[in-house]
C-alpha positions in Angstrom: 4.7 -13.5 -2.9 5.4 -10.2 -4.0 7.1 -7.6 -2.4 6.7 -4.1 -3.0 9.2 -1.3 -1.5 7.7 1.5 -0.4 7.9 5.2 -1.0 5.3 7.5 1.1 5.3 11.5 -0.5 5.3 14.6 1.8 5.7 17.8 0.0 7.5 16.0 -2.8 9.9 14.2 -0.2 10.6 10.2 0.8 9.4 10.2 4.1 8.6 7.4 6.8 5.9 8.2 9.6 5.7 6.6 12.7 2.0 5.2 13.5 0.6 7.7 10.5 1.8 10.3 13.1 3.0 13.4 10.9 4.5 15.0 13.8 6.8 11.7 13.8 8.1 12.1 10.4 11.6 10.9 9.1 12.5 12.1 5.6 15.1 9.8 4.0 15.2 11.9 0.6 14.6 14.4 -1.5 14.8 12.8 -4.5 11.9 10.0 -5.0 13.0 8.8 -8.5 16.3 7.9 -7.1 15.1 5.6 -4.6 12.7 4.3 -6.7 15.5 3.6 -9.3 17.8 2.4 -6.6 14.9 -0.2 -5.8 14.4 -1.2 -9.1 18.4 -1.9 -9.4 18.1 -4.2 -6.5 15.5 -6.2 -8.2 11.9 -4.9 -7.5 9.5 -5.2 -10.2 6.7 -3.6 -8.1 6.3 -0.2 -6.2 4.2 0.7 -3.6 3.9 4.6 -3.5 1.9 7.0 -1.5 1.1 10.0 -1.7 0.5 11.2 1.7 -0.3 15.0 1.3 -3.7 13.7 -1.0 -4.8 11.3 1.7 -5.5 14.2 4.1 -6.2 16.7 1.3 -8.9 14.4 -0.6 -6.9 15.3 -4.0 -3.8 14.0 -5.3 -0.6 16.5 -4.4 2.3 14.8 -5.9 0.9 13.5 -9.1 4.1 15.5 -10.7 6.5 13.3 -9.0 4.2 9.9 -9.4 4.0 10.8 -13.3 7.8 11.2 -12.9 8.7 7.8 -11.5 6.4 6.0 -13.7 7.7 7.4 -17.4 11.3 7.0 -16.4 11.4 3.9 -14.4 9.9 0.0 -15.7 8.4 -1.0 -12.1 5.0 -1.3 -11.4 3.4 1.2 -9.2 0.8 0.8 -6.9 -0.5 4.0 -5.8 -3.0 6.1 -3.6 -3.6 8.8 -1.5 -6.7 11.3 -1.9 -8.7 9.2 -4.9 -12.1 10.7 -4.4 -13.6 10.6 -8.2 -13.5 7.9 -11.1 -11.1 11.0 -13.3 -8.8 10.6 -10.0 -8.3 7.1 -10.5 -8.5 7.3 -14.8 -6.1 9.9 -14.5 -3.5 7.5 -12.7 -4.5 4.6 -14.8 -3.2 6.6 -18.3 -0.1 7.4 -16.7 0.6 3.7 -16.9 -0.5 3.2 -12.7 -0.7 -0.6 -12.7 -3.2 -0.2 -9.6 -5.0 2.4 -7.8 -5.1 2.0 -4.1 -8.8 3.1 -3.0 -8.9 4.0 0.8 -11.4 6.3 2.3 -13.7 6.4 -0.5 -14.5 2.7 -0.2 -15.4 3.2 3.2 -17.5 6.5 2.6 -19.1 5.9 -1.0 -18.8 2.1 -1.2 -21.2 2.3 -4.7 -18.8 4.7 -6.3 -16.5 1.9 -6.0 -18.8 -0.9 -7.0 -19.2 1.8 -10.2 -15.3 1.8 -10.4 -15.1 -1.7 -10.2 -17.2 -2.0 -13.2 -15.6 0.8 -15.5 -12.3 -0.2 -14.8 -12.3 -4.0 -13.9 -11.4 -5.2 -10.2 -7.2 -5.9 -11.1 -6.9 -2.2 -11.1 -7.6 -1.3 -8.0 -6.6 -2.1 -4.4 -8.8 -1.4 -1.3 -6.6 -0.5 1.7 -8.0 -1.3 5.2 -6.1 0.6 7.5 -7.3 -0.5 11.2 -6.4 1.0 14.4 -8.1 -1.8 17.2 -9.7 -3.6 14.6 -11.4 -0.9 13.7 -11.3 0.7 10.0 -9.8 4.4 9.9 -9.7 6.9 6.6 -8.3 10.3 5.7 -5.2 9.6 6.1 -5.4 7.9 9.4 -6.9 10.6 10.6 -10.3 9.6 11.4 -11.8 6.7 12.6 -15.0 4.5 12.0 -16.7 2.1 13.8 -16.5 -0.9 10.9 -14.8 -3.2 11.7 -12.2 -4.5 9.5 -13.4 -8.1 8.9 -16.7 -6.9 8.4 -15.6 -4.5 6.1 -13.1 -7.0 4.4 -16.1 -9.9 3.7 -18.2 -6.6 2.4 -15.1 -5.8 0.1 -15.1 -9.2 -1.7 -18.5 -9.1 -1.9 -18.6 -5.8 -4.3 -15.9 -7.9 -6.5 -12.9 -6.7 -4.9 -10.2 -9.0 -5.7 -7.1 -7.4 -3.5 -6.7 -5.5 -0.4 -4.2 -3.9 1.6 -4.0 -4.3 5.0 -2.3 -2.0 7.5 -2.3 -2.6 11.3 -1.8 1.5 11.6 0.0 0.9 15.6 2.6 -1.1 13.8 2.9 1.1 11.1 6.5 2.5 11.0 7.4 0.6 14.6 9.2 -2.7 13.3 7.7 -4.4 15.4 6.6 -7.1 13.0 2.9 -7.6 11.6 -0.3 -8.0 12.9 -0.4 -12.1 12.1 -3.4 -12.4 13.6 -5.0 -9.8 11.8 -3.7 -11.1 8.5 -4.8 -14.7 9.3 -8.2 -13.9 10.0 -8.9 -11.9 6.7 -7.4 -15.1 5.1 -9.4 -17.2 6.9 -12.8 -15.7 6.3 -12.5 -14.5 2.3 -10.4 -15.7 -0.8 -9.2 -11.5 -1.2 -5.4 -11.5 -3.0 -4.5 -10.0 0.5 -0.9 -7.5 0.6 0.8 -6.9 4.1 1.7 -3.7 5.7 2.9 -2.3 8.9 5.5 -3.3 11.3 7.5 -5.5 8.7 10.8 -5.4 10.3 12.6 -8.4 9.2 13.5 -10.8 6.2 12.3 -13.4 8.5 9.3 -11.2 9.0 8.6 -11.9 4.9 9.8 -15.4 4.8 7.0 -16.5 7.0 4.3 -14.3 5.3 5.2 -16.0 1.8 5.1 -19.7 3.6 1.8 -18.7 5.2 0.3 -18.2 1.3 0.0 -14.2 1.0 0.0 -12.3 -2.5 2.4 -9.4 -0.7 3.9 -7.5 1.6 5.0 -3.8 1.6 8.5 -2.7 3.6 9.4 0.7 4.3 10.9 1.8 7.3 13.4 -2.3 7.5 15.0 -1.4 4.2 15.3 2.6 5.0 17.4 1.6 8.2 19.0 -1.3 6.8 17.2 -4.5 8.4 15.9 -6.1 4.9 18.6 -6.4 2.6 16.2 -6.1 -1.1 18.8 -7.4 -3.5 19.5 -10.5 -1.3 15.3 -10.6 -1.0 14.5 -10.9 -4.7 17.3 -13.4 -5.3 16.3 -15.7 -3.2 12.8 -15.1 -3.8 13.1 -14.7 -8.0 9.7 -17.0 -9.6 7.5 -15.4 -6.9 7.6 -11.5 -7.3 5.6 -11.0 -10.6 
């Protein structure tokens, strides 16, 4: 299983949200490339970065400090946050983006995707599904939907999506651990390279999503306060984080 560290963007800062709440924000620095070379020094190979300003703006806002972080550091970046147009997503991919996390626009414009799919082949991009009650929300959390997120999921894989992100968006931020049942269902009912988000508050919390067969998890807020302990992580997990 991989795990990818995670760095959200506001205004150009490291910042963790509770529940996608802005008006809960912590920042934890003001310096992104430090962290992410700090991460890299513990043993991550893969970085999950987003860029919250361009999930409620609909355009990328801190493309500077993504281009930044990928020139000067070897992980691989995951990224999203306001990809709205194929020259969004191209323009992430040149930077040397190893994926493109689609959100909202696969929920809104799901042929654009199936178009992106095609153009850029399905290992380049990552379809988050961000529920709140089961249900599928976009723009940044902000809004919801009525899909539901299985539905949505099985729909996904259909279209030739080969890995998704999902975020339980009440856990997000809480360590409170993740939505297992969630996750288990998704794995259940489609053969999606499925990542983990929200509420990961624990090594223990990882060692049982690697036993239970996921691709990854993402961890934010456990290692910002000091509950996962990365360097110890990747050592003990080294074979299974490419």
């Amino acid at each position: 299983m991989i795990i990818l560290p995670a760095i959200d963007l506001k205004d150009g800062e490291v910042v963790r949200l509770e529940q996608g709440d802005f008006a809960k924000k912590t920042v934890y620095s003001k310096n992104p490339l430090k962290i992410a070379k700090e991460f890299a020094e513990q043993g991550a190979e893969w970085l999950h970065l987003v860029d919250l300003d361009g999930a409620c703006a609909g355009e990328s806002k801190n493309f500077n400090v993504i281009k930044e972080i990928a020139q000067k550091t070897e992980l691989k970046i995951q990224t999203g946050g306001g990809i709205r147009k194929k020259r969004d997503l191209k323009q992430l991919l040149d930077l040397g983006v190893s994926r493109v996390i689609i959100g909202t626009l696969a929920v809104k414009d799901p042929e654009l995707l199936s178009e992106m799919i095609q153009q850029f082949g399905a290992d380049k991009i990552l379809v988050s599904i961000d529920a709140r009650d089961g249900k599928v929300a976009t723009s940044g959390w902000k809004e919801e939907s009525s899909l539901d997120m299985l539905d949505f999921a099985v729909d996904m894989e259909k279209r030739g999506v080969k890995y998704i992100l999902y975020t339980d968006i009440g856990r997000d931020g809480m360590l409170t651990g993740p939505d297992f049942g969630g996750l288990k269902k998704l794995k259940a009912e489609t053969d999606l390279h499925i990542i983990a988000s929200g509420g990961i508050s624990s090594e223990d919390d990882l060692y049982k999503l690697a036993d239970l067969g996921f691709y990854g998890a993402i961890t934010g807020q456990a290692i910002y306060q000091g509950k996962i302990d990365l360097k110890k992580i990747f050592s003990e997990m080294r074979g299974n984080n490419a």
